[in-house]
VOTI-727557 format. One line per field, with one value per atom (N, C-alpha, C): x, y, z; residue number from 1; atom name. Coordinates in steps of 0.001 Angstrom, whole numbers, always signed. Each point is the difference from the previous one (the first is absolute). Layout:
VOTI-727557
xx	(X	...) .
yy	(Y	...) .
zz	(Z	...) .
num	(NUM	...) .
atome	(CA	...) .
This chain:
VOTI-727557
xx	(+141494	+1343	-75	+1048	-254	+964	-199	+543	+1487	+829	+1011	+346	-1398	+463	-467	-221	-547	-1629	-131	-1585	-560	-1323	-687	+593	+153	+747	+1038	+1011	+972	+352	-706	-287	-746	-881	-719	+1253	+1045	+517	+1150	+254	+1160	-175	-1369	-755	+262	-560	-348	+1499	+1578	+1142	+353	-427	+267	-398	-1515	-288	+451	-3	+1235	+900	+651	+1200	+27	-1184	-220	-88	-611	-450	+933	+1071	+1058	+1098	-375	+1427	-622	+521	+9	-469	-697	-569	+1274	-79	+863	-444	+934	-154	-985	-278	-784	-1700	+89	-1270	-640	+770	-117	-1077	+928	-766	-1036	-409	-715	-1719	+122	-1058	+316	+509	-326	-739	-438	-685	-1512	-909	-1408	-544	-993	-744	-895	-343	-783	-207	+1172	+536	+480	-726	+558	+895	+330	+1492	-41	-1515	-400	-964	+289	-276	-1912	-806	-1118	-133	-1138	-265	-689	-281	-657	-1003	-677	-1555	+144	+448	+372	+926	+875	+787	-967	-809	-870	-766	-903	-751	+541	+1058	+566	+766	+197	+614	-1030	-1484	-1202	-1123	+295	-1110	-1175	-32	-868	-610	-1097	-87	-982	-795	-1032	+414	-131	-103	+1638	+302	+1769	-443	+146	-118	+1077) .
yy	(+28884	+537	+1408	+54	+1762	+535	+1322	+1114	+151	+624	+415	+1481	+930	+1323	-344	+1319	+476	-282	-465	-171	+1945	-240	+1276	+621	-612	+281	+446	-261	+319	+1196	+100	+1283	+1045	+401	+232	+375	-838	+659	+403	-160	+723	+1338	+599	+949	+1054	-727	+640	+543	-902	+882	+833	-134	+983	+1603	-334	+1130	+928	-1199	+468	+407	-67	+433	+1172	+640	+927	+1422	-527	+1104	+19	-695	+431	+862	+68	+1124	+1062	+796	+1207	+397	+660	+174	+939	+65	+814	+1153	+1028	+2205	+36	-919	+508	-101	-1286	-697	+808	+633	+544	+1754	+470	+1140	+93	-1235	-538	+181	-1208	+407	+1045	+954	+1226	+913	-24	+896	-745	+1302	-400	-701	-913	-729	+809	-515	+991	+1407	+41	+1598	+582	+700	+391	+1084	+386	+615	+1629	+420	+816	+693	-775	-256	+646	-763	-83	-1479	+72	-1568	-792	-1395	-957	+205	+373	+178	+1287	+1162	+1519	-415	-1119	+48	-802	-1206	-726	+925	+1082	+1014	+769	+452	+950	-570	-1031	-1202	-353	-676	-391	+1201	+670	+1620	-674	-431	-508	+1385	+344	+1149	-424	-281	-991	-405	-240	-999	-124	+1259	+455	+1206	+265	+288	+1077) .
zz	(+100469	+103	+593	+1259	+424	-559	-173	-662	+986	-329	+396	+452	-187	+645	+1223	+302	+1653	+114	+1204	-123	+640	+275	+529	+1133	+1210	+1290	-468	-750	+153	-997	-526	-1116	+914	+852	+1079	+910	+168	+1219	-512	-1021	-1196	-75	-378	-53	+1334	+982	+854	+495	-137	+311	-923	-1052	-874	+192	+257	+787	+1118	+1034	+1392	-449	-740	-504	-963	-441	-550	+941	+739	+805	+1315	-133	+691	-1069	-839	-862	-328	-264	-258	-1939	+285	-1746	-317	-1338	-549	-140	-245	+94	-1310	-820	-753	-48	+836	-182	+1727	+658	+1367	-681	-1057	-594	-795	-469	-641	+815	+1000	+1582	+406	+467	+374	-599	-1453	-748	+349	-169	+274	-1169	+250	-772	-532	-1760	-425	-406	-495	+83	-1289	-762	-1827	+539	-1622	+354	+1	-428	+646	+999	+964	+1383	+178	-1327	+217	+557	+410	+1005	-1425	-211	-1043	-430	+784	-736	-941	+520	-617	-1442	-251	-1020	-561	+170	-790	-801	+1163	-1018	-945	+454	-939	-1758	+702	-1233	-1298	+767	-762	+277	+409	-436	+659	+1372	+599	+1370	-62	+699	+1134	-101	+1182	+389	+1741	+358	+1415	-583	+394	+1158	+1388	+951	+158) .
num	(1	1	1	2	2	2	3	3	3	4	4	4	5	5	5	6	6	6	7	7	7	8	8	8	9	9	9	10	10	10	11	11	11	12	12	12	13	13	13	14	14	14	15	15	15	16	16	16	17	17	17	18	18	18	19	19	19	20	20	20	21	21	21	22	22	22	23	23	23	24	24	24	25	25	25	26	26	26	27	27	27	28	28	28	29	29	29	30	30	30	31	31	31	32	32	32	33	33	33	34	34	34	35	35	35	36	36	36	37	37	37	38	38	38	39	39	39	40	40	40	41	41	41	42	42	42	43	43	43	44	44	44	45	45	45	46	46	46	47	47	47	48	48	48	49	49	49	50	50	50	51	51	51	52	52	52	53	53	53	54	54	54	55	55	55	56	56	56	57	57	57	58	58	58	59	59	59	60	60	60	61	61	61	62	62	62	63	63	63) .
atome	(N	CA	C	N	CA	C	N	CA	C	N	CA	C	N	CA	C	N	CA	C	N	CA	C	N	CA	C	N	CA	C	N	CA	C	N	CA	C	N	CA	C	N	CA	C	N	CA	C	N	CA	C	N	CA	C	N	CA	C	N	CA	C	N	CA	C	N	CA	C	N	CA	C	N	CA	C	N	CA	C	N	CA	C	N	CA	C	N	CA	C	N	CA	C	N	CA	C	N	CA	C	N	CA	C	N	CA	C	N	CA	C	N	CA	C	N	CA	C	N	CA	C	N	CA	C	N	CA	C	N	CA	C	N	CA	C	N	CA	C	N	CA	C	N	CA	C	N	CA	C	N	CA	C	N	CA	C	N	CA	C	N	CA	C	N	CA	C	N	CA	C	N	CA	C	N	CA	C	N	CA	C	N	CA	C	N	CA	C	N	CA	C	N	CA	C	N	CA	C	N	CA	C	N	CA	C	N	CA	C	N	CA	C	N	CA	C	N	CA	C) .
């Protein structure tokens, strides 16, 4: 007996307009300010490794 949903193909190309169709609209003002901020970045604008040490009293090894 076959099933009654969608097989692979058509889930596959369901997908794939979904996508097309994503990247034809426009993100929203929030999620736009969101990506504009740099990756990796504490909030007092030491870089990751500098807040790791300073966090766990790690002194070696830090450049």
């Amino acid at each position: 007996m076959r099933k009654s949903g969608r097989d692979r193909k058509q889930r596959s190309l369901d997908q794939q307009q979904h996508y097309a169709d994503l990247a034809e609209s426009k993100p929203d003002e929030k999620a736009v300010r969101r990506m504009a901020s740099k990756p990796y970045e504490t909030v007092s604008g030491e870089s990751v490794a500098e807040y790791m040490a300073k966090k766990y009293d790690i002194k070696k090894g830090l450049r």
